[in-house]
Each structure stands twice: as C-alpha cells, then as structure tokens.
C-alpha positions in Angstrom: -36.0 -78.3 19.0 -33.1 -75.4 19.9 -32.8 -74.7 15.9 -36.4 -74.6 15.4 -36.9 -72.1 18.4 -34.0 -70.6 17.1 -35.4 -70.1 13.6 -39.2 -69.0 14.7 -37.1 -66.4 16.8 -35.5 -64.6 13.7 -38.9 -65.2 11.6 -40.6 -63.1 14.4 -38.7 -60.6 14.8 -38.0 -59.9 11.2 -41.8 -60.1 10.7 -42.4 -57.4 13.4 -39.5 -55.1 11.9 -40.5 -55.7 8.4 -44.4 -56.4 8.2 -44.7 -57.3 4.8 -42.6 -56.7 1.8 -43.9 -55.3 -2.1 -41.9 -57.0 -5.4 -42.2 -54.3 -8.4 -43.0 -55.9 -11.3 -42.7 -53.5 -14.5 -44.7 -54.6 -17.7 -45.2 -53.1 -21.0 -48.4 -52.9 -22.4 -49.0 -52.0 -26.2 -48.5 -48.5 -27.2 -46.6 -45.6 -24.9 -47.9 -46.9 -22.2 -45.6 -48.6 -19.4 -46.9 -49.9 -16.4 -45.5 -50.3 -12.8 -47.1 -53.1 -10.7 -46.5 -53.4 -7.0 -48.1 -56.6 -5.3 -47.8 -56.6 -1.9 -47.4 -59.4 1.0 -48.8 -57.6 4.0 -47.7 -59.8 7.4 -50.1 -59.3 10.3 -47.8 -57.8 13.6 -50.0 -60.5 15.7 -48.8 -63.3 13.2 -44.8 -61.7 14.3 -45.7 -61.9 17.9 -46.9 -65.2 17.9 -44.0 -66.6 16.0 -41.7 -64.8 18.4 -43.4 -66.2 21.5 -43.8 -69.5 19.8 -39.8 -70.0 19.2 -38.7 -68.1 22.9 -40.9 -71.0 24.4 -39.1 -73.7 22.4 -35.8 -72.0 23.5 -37.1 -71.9 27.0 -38.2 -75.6 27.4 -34.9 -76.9 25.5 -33.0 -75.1 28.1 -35.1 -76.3 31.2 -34.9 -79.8 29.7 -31.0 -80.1 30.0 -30.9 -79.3 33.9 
C-alpha cells in the first residue's frame, strides 16, 4: 500500500502543476497548405486534489499500521 500511496502522491501533484498536456501533431494536406493540429488532454484540478488526498491517506494509514 506505501508504493501505491506513494505513486497517487506524484500523480497528484504533477496533475495540479501540470493540468493537462497538448501533443502537436503536423499533417500535410494536398496542395500549399500545411496544417498544425493540437489535441489537448485537459486534467480537472479537483481530479489532482483527489488523487493527492487519496495517496497522503494511503501513506498515512500504512504508517499508523506499523505502530
């Protein structure tokens, strides 16, 4: 259970710092034309705070569990 508080700990955080990411994906049409195309993966700040929370809980019961 430590490693998997452990991991949901660095998801959340880097969710909150990062909140989604965009990939840029170039394609070329026929003709001149050249086209840029940016989808985006948006990640809710509540989805980071839950998965945060969720893991410092793990870490927090593991921890009570030894004593």
């Amino acid at each position: 259970m430590r490693l998997v508080g452990l991991v949901l700990v660095v998801l959340g955080a880097l969710a909150l710092g990062y909140q989604g990411f965009a990939q840029v994906i170039r394609e070329t049409l026929h003709g001149p034309a050249a086209a840029e195309v940016r989808p985006a993966v948006e990640i809710p700040p509540l989805a980071g705070g839950i998965t945060l929370v969720s893991g410092l809980i793990l870490l927090a019961a593991h921890d009570n569990r030894r004593e």
